[in-house]
C-alpha positions, 0 to 999 in steps of 0.5 A: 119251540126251538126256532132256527134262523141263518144269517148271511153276510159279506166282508169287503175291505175298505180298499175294495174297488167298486167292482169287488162291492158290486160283485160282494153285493149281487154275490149276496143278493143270488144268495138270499134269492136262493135261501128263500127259495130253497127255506119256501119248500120246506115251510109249506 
């Protein structure tokens, strides 16, 4: 059996302020909430 998998990442320069990598990092976090949801109604 084939699995299927996603993967999510960000990329930040290195002179990204701390702004840039709290918005990168709640970016990504809204992002995997909603993969899971939405991955959750297939898999039942």
């Amino acid at each position: 059996q084939q699995e299927e998998y996603y993967i999510v990442f960000g990329a930040l320069s290195l002179k990204s302020s701390l702004e840039d990598i709290l918005l990168e990092i709640t970016s990504l976090v809204d992002n995997a909430l909603d993969l899971a949801e939405i991955t959750e109604e297939y898999s039942h």
